[in-house]
C-alpha positions in Angstrom: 27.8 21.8 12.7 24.8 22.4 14.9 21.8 19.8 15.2 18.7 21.3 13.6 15.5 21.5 15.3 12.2 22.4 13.4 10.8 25.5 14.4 6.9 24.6 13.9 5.1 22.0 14.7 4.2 18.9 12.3 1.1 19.1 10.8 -1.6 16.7 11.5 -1.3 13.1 9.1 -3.9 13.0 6.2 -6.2 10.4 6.6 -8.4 9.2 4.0 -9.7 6.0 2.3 -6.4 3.9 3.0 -8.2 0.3 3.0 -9.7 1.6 -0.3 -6.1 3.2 -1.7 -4.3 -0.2 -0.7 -6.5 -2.6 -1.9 -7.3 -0.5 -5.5 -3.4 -0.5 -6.0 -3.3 -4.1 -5.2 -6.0 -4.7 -7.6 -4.4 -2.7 -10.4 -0.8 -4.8 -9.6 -2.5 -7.8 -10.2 -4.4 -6.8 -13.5 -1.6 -5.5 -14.9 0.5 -9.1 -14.4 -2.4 -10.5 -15.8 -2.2 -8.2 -19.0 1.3 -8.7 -19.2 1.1 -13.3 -19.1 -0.1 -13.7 -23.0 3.6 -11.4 -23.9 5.4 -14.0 -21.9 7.6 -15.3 -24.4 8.4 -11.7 -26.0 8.6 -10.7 -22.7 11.7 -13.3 -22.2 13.2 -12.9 -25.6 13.4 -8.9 -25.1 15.0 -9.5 -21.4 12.0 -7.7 -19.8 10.5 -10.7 -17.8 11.2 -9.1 -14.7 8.2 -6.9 -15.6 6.0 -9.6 -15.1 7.3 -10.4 -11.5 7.4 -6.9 -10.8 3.8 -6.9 -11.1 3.5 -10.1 -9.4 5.3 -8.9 -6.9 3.4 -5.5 -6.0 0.0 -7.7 -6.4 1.5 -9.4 -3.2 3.1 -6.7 -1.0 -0.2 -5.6 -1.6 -1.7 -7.6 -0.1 0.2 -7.9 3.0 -0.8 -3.9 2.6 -4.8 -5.0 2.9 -4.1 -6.9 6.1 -1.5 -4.3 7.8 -4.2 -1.0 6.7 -7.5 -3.1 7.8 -5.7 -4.2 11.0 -4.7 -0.1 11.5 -8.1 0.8 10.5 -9.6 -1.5 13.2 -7.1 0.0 15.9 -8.0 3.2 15.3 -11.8 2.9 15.7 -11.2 0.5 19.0 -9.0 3.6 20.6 -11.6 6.1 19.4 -14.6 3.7 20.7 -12.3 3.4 23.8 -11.6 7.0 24.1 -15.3 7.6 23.8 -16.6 5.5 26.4 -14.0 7.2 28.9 -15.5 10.4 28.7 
């Protein structure tokens, strides 16, 4: 079987609001756990707790997400400031 190879180059990434994306997703995680905490005890009976730490759970990894995108964000203008000041 022969190794592929792409025949086009890759396009150039998308870049848009990502602190805004994260921390709005973040947000949303964390208002639904908090919608979810007055079901808590039908939530348990019906076997579908794991909802609520599912929610819990993407409130968090989000944000580790904040700190990871701001940190990028921050990178990115350094090297462009950087980049700049070279020319």
């Amino acid at each position: 079987m022969a190794k592929w190879t792409p025949t086009h180059e890759a396009p150039e990434p998308l870049e848009g609001p990502v602190v805004a994306t994260v921390t709005g997703g973040a947000i949303l995680w964390f208002v639904l756990f908090l919608a979810q905490l007055p079901f808590y005890g039908w939530l348990d009976d019906h076997g579908h707790l794991w909802w609520l730490w599912t929610c819990l759970a993407g409130a968090g990894l989000g944000l580790i997400g904040i700190w990871y995108v701001r940190g990028r964000d921050a990178a990115i203008k350094r090297d462009a400031a950087a980049q700049e000041a070279a020319q």
